[in-house]
C-alpha positions as CSV (number, residue, x, y, z in Angstrom):
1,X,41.8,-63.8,-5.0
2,X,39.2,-66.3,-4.8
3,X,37.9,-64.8,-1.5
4,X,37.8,-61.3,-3.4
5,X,35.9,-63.0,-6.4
6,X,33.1,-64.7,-3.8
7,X,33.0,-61.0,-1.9
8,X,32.3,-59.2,-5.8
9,X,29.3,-62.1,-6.4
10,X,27.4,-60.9,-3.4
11,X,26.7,-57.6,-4.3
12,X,25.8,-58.7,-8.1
13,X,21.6,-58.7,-8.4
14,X,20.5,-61.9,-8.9
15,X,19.6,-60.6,-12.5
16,X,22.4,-61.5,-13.5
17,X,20.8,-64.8,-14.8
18,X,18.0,-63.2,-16.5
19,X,19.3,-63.4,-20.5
20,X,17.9,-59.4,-20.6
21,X,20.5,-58.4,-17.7
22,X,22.7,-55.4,-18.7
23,X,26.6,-55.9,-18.1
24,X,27.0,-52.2,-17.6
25,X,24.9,-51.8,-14.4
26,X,26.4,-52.3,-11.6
27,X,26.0,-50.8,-7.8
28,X,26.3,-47.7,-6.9
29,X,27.6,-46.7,-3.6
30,X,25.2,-44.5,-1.4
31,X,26.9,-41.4,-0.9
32,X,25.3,-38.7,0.7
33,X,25.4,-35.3,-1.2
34,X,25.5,-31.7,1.1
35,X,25.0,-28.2,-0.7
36,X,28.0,-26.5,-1.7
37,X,27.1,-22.9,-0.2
38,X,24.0,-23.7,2.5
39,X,24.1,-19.6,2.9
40,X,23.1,-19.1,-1.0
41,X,20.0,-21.7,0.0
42,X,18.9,-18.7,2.9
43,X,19.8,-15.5,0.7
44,X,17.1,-17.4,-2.1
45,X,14.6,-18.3,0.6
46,X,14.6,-14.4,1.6
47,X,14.8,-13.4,-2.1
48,X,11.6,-15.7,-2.5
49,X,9.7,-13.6,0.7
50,X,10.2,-10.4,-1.0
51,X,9.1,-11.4,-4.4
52,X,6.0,-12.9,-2.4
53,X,5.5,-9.5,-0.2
54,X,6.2,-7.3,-3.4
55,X,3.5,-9.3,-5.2
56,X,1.5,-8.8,-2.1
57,X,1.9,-5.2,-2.0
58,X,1.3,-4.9,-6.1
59,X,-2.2,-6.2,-5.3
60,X,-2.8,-4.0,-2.3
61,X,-2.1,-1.0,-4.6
62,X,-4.2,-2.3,-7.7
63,X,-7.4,-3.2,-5.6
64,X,-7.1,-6.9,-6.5
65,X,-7.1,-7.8,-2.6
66,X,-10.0,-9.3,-1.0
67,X,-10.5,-7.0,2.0
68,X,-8.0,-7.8,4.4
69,X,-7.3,-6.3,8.6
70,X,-3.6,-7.1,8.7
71,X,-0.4,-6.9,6.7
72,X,0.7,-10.9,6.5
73,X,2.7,-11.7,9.5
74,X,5.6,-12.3,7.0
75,X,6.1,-9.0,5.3
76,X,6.8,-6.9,8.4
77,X,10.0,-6.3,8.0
78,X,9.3,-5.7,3.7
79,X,6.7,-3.4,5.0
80,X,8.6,-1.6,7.4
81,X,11.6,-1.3,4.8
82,X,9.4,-0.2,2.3
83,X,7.7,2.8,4.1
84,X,11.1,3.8,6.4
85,X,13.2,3.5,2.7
86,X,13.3,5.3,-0.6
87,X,11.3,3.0,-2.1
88,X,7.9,5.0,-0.3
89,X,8.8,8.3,-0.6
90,X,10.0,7.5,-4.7
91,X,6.1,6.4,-5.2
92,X,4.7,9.9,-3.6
93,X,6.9,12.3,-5.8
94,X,6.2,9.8,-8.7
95,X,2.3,10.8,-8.0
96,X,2.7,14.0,-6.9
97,X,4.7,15.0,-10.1
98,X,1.8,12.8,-12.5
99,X,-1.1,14.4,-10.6
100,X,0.5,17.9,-10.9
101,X,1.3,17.1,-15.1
102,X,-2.3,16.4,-15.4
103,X,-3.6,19.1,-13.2
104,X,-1.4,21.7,-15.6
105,X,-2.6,20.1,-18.6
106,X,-6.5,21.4,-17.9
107,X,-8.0,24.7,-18.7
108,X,-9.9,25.6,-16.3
109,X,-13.4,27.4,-16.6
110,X,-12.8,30.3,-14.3
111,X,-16.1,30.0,-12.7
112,X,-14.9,28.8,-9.7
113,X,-16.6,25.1,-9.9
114,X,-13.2,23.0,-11.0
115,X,-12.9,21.0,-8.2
116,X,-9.4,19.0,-7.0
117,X,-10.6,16.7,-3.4
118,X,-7.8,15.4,-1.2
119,X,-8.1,12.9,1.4
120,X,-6.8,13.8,4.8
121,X,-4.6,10.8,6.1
122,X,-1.4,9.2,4.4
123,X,-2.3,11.6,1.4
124,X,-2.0,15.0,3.2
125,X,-1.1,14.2,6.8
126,X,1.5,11.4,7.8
127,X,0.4,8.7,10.5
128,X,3.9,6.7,9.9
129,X,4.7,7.6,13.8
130,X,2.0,6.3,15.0
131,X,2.4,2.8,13.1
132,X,6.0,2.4,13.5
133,X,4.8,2.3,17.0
134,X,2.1,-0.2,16.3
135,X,3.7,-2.5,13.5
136,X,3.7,-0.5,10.6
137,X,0.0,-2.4,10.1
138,X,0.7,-6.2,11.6
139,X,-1.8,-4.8,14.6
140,X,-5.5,-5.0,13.9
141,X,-6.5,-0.8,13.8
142,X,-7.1,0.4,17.0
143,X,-9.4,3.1,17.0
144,X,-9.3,4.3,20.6
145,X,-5.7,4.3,20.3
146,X,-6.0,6.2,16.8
147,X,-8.1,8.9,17.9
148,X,-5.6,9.8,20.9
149,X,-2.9,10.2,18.5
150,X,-4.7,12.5,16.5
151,X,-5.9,14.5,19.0
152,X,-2.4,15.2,19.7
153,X,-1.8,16.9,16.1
154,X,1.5,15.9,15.6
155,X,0.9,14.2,12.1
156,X,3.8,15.4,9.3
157,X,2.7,16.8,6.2
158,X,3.8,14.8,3.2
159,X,5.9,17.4,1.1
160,X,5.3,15.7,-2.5
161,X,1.5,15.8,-1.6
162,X,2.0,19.4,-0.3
163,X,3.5,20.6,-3.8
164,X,0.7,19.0,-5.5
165,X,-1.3,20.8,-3.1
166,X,0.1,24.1,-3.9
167,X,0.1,23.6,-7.1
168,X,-3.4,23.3,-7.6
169,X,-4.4,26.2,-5.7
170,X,-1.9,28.3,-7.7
171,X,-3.3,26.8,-11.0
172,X,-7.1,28.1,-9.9
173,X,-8.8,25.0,-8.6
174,X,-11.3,24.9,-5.0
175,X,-9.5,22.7,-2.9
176,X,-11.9,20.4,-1.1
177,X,-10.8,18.0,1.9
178,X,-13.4,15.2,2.4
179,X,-11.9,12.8,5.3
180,X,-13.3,9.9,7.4
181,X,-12.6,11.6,10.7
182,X,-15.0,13.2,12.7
183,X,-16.8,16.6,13.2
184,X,-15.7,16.5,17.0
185,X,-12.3,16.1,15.7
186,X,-12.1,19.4,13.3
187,X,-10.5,21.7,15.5
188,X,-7.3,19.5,15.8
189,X,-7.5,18.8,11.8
190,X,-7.2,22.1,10.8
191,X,-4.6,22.9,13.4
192,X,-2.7,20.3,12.7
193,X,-3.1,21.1,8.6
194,X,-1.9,24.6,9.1
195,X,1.2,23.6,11.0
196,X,1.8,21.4,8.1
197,X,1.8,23.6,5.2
198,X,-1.9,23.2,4.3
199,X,-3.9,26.3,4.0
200,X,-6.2,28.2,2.5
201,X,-8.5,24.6,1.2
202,X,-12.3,26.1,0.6
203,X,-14.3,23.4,1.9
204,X,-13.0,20.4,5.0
205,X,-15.6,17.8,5.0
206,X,-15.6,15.7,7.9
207,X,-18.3,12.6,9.0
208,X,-21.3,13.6,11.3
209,X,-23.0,11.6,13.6
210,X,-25.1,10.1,10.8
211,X,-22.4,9.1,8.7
212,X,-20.5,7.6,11.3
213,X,-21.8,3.2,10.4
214,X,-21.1,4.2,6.7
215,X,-18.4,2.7,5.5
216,X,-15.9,5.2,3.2
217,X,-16.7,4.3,-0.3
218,X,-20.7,5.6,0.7
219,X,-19.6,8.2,2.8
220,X,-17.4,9.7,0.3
221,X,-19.7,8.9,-2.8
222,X,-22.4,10.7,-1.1
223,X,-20.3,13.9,-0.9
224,X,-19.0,13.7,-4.4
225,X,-22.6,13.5,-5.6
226,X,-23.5,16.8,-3.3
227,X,-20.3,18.4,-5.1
228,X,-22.2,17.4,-8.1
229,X,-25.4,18.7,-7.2
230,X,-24.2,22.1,-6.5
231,X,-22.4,22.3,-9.9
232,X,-19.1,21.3,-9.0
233,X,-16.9,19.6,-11.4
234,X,-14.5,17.2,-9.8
235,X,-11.4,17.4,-12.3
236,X,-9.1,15.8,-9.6
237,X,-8.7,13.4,-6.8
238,X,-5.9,12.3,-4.5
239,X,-6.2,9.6,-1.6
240,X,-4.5,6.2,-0.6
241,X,-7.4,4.2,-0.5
242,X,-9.2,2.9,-3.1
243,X,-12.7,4.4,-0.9
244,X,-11.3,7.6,-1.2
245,X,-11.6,7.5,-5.3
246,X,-14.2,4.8,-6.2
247,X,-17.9,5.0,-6.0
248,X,-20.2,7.2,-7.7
249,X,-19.6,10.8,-9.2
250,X,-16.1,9.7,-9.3
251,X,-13.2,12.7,-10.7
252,X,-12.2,12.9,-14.5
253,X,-8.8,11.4,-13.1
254,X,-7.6,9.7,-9.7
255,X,-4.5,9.2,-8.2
256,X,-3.9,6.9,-5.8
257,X,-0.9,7.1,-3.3
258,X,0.6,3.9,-1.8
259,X,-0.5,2.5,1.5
260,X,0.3,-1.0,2.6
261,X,-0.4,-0.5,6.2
262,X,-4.1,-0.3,6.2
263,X,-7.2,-0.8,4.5
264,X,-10.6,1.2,4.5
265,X,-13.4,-0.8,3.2
């Protein structure tokens, strides 16, 4: 017992002699504590990547980004998901169906001037192929490589965008389709248009050789503003980047499709 009573004293702080020590503390062992579930730890680490890569994604489509070359290196597999899944095709009807809504909602003029432009690529014609083979957007654009793949005219048409498309041309409008690809590269976009679906558009406007340093948002603001000029009235536009709709003699309404793989300055 008195052995016991010395071994007790030596692990009593020496303020025990202090008049202010408190008689309820006393050591605690060191024990060390593990996680009950390590896997819940993982599942909220990759719960915590998504919400980071959704939030990423939110500010792609809402023009808050600075401009940026790459997806992050992180959200390939969100970005892949996202354009393979429901998740991407559920955003195109959701603007198809809201474009179409608005585009009934008009009266047209009858004159012939009411405009509705599309864009070309990831609004009319799919390029998902060709970046599923390339990253779905973790490699910096290739243009070389681009330009082969179109030449090849095997780009999907997007059936929401192809009822839209329909849709307006039954309603009365002039289809116009003002794209950043090339006059050399017509041929190929109108065949590969027509095996899509796409016909009967009044006016394809492509770049020529002096427009080819401009980047899109002057490109295409220059062609709006000839639209203008002529006495066109541009009632309706559809692209996926935010080039394709901002700038001046913007449309009465814009509709932006989603795109996370690239951006177009």
């Amino acid at each position: 017992m008195f052995f016991f009573q010395l071994f007790l004293l030596s692990f009593i702080p020496s303020t025990l002699s202090h008049d202010g020590f408190n008689s309820h503390l006393l050591p605690r062992p060191l024990i060390m504590q593990y996680p009950e579930h390590t896997e819940t730890r993982f599942e909220k680490s990759n719960e915590e990547l998504e919400l980071e890569c959704t939030s990423w994604r939110f500010a792609v489509e809402t023009n808050n980004l600075s401009p940026w070359k790459t997806i992050p290196e992180e959200c390939g597999s969100y970005v892949k998901d996202y354009m393979m899944g429901r998740g991407y095709k559920a955003d195109l009807e959701r603007v198809s169906s809201e474009a179409g809504i608005y585009a009934m909602s008009l009266q047209l003029s009858g004159d012939g001037k009411d405009v509705w432009v599309f864009d070309v690529d990831e609004t009319l014609l799919s390029n998902l192929p060709y970046y599923a083979d390339h990253g779905y957007g973790l490699e910096i654009f290739n243009p070389v490589e681009f330009d082969k793949w179109v030449q090849r005219g095997m780009a999907p048409g997007m059936e929401p965008s192809l009822k839209l498309y329909e849709k307006v041309l039954n309603l009365g409008f002039k289809v116009f389709l003002l794209t950043g690809r090339t006059e050399m590269q017509r041929s190929i976009t109108i065949e590969n248009l027509t095996k899509a679906g796409f016909r009967s558009w009044d006016k394809l406007i492509l770049r020529d050789y002096e427009d080819h340093d401009k980047p899109a948002t002057v490109f295409k603001s220059e062609k709006r503003s000839k639209m203008v000029e002529e006495g066109y009235r541009i009632l309706g536009n559809s692209g996926d980047q935010w080039s394709d709709l901002s700038g001046s003699s913007p449309s009465n309404r814009s509709f932006k499709l989603p795109n996370p793989m690239y951006y177009i300055p």
